[in-house]
Jmol script that loads the backbone (N, CA, C; Angstrom):
load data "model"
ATOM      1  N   UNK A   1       0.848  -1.170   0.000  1.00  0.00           N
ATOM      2  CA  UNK A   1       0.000   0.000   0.000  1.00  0.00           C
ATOM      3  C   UNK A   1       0.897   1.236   0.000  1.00  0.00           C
ATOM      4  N   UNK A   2       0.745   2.349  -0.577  1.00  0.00           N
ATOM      5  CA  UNK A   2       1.221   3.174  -0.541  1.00  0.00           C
ATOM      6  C   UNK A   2       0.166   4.816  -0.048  1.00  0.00           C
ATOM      7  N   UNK A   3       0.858   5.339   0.422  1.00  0.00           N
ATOM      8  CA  UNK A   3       0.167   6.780   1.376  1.00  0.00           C
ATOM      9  C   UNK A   3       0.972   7.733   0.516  1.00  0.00           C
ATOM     10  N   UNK A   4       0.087   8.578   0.442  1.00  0.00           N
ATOM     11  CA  UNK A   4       1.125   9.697  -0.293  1.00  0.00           C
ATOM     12  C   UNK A   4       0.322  11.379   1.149  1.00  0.00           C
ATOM     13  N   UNK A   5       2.042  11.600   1.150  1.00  0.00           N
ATOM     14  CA  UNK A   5       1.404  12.745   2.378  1.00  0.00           C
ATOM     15  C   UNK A   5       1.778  14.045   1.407  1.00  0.00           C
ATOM     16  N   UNK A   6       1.466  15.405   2.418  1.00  0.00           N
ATOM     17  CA  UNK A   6       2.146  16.448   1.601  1.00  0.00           C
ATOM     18  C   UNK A   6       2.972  16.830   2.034  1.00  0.00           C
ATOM     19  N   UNK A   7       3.756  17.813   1.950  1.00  0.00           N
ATOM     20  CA  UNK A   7       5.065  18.274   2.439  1.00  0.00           C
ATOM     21  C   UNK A   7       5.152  18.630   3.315  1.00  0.00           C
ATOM     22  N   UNK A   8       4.153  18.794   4.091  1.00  0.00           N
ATOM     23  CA  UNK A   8       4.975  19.075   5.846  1.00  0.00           C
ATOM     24  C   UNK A   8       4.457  18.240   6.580  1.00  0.00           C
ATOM     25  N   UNK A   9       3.398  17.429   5.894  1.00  0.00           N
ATOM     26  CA  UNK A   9       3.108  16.058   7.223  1.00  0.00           C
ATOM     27  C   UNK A   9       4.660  15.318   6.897  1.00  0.00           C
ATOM     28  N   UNK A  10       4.970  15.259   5.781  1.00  0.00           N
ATOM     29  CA  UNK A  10       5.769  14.235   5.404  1.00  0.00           C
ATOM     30  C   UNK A  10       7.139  14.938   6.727  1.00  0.00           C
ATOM     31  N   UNK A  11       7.583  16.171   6.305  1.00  0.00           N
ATOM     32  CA  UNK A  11       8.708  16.835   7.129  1.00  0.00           C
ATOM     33  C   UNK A  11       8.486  16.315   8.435  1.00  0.00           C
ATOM     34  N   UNK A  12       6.927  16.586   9.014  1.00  0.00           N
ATOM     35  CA  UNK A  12       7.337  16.070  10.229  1.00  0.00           C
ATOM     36  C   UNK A  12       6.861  14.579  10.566  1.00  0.00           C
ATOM     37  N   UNK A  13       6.825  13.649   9.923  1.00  0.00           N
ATOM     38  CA  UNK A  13       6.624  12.324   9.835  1.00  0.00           C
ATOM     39  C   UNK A  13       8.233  12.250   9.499  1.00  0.00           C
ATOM     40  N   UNK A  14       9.346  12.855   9.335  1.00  0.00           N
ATOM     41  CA  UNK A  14      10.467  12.173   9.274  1.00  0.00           C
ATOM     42  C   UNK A  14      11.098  12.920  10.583  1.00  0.00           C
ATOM     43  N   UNK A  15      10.798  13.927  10.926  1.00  0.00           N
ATOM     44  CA  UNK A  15      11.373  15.069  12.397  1.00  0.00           C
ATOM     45  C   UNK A  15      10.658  13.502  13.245  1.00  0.00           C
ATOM     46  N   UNK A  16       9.340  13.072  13.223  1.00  0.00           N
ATOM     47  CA  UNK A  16       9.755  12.313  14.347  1.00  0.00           C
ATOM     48  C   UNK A  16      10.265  10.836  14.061  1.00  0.00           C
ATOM     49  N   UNK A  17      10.405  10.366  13.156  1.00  0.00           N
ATOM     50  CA  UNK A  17      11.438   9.331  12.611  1.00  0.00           C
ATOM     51  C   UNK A  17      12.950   9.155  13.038  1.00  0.00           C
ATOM     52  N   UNK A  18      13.032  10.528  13.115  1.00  0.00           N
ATOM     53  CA  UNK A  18      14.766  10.918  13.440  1.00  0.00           C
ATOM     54  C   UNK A  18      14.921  10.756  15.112  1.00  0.00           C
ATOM     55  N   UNK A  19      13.679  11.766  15.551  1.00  0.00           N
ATOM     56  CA  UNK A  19      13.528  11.695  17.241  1.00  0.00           C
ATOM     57  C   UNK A  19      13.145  10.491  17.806  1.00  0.00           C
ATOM     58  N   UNK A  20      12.972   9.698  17.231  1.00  0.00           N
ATOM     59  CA  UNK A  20      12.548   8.355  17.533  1.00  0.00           C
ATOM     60  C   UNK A  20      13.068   7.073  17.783  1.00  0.00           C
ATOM     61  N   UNK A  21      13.521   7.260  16.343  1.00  0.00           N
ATOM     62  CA  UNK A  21      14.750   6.082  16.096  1.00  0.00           C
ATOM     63  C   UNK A  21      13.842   4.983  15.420  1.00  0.00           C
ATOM     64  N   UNK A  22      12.439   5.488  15.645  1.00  0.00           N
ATOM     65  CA  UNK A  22      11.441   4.667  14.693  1.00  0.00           C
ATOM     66  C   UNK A  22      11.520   4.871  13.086  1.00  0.00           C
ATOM     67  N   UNK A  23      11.267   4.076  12.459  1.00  0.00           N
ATOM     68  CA  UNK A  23      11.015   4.217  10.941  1.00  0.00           C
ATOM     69  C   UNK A  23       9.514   4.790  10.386  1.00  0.00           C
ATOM     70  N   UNK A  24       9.450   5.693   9.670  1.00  0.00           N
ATOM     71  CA  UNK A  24       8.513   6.505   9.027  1.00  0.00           C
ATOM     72  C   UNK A  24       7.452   5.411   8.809  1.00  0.00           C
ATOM     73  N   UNK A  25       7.062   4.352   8.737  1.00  0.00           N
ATOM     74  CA  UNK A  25       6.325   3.415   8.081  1.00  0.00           C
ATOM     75  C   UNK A  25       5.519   2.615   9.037  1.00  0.00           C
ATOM     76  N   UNK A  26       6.225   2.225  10.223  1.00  0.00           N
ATOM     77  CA  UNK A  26       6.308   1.934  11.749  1.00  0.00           C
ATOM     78  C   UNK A  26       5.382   2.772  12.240  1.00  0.00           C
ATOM     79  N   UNK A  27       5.944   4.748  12.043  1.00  0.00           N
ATOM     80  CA  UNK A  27       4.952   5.644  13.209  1.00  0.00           C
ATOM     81  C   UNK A  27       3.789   5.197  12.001  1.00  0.00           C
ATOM     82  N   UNK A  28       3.650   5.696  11.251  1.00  0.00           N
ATOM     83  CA  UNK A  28       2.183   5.582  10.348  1.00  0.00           C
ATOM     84  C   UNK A  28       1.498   4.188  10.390  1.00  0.00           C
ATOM     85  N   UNK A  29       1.904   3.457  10.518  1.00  0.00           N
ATOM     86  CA  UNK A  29       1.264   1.961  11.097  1.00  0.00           C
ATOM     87  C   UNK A  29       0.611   2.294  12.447  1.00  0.00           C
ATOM     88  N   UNK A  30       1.540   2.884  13.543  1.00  0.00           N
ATOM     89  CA  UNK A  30       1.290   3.136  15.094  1.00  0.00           C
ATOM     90  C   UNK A  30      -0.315   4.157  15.077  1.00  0.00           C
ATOM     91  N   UNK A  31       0.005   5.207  14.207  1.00  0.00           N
ATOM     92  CA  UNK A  31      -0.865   6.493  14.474  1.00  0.00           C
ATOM     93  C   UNK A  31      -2.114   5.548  13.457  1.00  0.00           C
ATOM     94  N   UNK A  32      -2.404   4.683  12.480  1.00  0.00           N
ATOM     95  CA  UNK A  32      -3.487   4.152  11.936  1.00  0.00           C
ATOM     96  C   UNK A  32      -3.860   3.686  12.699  1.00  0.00           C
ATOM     97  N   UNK A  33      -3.423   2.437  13.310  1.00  0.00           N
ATOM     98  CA  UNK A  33      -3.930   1.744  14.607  1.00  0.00           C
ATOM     99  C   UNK A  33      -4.491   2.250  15.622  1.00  0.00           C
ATOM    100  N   UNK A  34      -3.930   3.268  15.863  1.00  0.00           N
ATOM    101  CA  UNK A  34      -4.678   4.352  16.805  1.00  0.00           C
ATOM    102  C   UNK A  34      -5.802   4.918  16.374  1.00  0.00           C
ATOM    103  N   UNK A  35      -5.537   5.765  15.229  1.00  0.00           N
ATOM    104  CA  UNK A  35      -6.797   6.137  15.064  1.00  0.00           C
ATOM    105  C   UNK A  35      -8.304   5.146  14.546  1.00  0.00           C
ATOM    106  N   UNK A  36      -8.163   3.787  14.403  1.00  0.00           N
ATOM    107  CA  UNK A  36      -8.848   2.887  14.253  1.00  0.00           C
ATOM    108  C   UNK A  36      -9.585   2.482  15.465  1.00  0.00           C
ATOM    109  N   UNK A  37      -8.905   2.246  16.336  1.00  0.00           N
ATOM    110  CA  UNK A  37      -8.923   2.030  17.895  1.00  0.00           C
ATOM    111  C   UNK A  37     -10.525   3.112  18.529  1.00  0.00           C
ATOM    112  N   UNK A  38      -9.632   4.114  18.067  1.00  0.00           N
ATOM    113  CA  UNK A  38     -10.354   5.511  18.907  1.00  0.00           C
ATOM    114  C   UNK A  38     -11.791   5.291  17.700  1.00  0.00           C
ATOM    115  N   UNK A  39     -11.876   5.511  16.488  1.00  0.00           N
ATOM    116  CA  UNK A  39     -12.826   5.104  15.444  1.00  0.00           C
ATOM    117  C   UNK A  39     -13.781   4.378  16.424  1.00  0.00           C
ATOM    118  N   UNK A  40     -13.171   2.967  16.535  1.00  0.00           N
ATOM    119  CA  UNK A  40     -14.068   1.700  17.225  1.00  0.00           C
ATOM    120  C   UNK A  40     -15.067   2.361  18.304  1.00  0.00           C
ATOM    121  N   UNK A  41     -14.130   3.017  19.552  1.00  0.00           N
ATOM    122  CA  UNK A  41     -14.439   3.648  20.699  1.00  0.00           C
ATOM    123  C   UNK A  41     -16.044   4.549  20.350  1.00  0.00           C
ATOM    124  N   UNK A  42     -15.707   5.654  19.756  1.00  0.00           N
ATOM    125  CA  UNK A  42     -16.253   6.623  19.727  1.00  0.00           C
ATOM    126  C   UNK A  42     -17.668   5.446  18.530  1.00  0.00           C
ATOM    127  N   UNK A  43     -17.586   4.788  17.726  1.00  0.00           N
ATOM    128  CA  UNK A  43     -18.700   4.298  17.028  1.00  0.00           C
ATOM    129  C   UNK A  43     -19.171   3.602  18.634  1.00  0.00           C
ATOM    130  N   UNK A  44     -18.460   2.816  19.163  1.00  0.00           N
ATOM    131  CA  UNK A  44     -19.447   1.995  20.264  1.00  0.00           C
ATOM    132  C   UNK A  44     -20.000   2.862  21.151  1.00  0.00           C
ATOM    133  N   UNK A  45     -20.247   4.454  21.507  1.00  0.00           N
ATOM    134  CA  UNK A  45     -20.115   5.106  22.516  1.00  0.00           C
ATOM    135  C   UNK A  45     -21.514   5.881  21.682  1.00  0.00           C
ATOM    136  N   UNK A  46     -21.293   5.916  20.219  1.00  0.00           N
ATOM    137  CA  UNK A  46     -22.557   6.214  19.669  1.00  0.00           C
ATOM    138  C   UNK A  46     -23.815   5.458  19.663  1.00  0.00           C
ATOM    139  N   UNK A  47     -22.885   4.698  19.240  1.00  0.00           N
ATOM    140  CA  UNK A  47     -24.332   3.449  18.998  1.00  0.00           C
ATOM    141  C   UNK A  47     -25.119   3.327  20.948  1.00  0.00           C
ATOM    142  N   UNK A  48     -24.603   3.292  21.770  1.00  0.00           N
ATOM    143  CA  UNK A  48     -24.681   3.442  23.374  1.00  0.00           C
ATOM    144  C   UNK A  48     -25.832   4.501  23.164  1.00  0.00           C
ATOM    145  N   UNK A  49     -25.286   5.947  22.787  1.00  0.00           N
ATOM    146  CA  UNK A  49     -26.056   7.053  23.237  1.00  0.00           C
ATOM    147  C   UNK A  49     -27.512   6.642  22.609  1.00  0.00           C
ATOM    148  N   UNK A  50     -27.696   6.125  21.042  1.00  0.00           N
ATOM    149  CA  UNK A  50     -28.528   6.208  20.124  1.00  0.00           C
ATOM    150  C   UNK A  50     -29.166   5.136  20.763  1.00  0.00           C
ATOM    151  N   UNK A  51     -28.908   4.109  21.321  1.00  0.00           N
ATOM    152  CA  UNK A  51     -29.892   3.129  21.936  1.00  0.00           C
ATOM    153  C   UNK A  51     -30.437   3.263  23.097  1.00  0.00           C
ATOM    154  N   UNK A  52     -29.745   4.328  24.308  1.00  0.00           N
ATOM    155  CA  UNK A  52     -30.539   5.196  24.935  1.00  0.00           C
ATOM    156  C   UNK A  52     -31.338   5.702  25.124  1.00  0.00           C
ATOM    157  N   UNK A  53     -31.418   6.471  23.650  1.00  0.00           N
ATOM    158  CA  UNK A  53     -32.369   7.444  23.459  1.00  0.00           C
ATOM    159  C   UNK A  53     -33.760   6.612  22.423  1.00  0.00           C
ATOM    160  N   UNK A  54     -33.393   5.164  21.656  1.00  0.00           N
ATOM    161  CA  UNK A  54     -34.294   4.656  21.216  1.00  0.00           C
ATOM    162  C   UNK A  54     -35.263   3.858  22.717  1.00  0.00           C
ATOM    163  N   UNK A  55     -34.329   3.597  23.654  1.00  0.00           N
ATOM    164  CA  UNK A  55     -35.477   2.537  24.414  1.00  0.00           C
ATOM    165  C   UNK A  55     -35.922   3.484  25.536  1.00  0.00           C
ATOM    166  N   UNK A  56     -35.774   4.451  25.335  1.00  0.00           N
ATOM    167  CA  UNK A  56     -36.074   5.827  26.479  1.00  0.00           C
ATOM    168  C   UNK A  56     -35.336   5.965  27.480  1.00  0.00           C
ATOM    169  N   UNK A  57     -34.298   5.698  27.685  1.00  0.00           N
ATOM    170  CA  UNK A  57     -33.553   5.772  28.930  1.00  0.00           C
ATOM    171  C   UNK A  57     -32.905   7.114  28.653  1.00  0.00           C
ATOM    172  N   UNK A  58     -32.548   7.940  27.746  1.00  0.00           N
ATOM    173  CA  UNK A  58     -32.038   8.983  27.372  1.00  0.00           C
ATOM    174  C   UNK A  58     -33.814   9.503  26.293  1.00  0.00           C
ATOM    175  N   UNK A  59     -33.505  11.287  27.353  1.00  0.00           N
ATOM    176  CA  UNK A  59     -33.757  11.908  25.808  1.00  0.00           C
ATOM    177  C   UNK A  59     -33.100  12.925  25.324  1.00  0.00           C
ATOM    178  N   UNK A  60     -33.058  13.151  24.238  1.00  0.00           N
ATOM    179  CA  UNK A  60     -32.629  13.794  23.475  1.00  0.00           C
ATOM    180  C   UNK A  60     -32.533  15.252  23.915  1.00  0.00           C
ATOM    181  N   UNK A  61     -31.789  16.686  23.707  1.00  0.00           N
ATOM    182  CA  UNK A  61     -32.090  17.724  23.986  1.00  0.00           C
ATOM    183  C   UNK A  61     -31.610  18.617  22.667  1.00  0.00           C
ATOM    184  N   UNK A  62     -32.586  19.805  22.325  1.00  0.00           N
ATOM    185  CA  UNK A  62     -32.255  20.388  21.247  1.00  0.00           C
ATOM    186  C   UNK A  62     -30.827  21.243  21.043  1.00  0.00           C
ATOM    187  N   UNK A  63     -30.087  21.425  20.310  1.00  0.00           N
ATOM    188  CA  UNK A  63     -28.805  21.847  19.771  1.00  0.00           C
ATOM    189  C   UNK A  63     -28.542  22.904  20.751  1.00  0.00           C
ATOM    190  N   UNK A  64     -29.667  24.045  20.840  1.00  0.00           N
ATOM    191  CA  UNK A  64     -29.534  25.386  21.482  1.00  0.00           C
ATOM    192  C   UNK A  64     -29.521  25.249  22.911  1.00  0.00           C
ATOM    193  N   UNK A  65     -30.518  24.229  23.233  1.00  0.00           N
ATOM    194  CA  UNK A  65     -30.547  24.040  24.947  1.00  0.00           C
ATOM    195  C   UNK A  65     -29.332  23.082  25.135  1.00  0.00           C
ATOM    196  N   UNK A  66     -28.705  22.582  24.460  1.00  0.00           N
ATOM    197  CA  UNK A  66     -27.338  21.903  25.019  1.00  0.00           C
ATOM    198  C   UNK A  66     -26.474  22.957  24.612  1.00  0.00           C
ATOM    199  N   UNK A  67     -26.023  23.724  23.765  1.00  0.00           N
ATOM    200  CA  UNK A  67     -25.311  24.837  23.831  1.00  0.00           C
ATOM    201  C   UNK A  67     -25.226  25.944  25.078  1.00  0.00           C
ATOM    202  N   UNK A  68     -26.629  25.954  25.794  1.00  0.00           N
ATOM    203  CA  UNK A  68     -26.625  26.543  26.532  1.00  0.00           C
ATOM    204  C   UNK A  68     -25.931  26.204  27.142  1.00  0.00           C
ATOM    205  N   UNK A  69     -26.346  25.245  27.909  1.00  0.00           N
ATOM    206  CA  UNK A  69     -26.530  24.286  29.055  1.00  0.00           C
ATOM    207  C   UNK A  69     -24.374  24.027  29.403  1.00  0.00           C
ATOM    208  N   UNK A  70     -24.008  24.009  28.231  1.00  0.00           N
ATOM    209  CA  UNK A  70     -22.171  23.966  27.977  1.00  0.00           C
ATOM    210  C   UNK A  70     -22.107  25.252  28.751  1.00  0.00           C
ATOM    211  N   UNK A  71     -22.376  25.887  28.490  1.00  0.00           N
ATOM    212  CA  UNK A  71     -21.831  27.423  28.225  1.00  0.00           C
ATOM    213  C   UNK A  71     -22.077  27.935  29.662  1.00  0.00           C
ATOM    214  N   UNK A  72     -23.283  27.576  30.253  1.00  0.00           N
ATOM    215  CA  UNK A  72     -23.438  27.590  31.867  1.00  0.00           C
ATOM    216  C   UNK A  72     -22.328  26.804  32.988  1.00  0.00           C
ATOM    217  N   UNK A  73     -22.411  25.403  32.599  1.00  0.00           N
ATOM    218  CA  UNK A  73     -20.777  24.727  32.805  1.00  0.00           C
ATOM    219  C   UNK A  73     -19.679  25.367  32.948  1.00  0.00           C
ATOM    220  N   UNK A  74     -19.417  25.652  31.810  1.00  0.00           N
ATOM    221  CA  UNK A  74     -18.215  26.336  31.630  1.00  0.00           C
ATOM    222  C   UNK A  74     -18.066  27.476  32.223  1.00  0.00           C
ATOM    223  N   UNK A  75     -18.764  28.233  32.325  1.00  0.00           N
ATOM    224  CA  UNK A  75     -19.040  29.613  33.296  1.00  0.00           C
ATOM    225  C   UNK A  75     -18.822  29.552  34.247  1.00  0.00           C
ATOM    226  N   UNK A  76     -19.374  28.765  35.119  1.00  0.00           N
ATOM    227  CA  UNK A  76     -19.234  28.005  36.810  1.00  0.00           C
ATOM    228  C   UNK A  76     -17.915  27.593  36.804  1.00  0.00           C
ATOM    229  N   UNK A  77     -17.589  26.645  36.087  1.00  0.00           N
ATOM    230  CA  UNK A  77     -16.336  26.436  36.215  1.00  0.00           C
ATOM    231  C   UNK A  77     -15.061  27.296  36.232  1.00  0.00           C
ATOM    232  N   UNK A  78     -15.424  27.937  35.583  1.00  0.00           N
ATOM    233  CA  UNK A  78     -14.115  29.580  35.681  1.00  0.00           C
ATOM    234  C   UNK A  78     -14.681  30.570  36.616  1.00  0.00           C
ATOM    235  N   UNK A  79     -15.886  30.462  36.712  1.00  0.00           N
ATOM    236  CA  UNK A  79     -16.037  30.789  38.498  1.00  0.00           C
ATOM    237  C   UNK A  79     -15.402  30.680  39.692  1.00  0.00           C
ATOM    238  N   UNK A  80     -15.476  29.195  39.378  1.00  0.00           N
ATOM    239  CA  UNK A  80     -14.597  28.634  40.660  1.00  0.00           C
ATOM    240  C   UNK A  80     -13.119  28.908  40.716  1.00  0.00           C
ATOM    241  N   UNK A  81     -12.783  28.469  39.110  1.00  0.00           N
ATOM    242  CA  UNK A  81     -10.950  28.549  39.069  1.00  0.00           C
ATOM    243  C   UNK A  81     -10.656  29.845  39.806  1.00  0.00           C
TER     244      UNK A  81
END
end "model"
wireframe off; spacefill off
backbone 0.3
color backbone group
């Protein structure tokens, strides 16, 4: 298989090749796997919320009232800090 990057992922896909002592082919194997991993995670964590909210144990809240609702959080919280 071949990946084709552009010129500064590639620059620093070899900056950490060098810092590493790993081979360019190795980290990009490491960081796919990873991001496959996390992929898996975050699909099983969906499918969780969405079956929640199908058998009623969750409901749903509209875009604006969870925007709020962050934004109150976050407020309190730098309150406190």
């Amino acid at each position: 298989m071949e990946v084709s990057l552009n010129e500064d992922l590639a620059d620093r896909l070899e900056q950490w090749a060098a810092k590493t002592g790993r081979g360019p082919e190795e980290l990009i194997a490491d960081a796919m796997a990873g991001y496959f991993e996390e992929l898996a995670r975050t699909r099983e964590l969906l499918d969780s919320r969405y079956e929640s909210i199908q058998s009623g144990k969750a409901e749903p809240i509209d875009g604006d009232e969870a925007l709020r609702l962050l934004k109150e959080r976050t407020d309190a919280q730098r309150r406190r800090a």
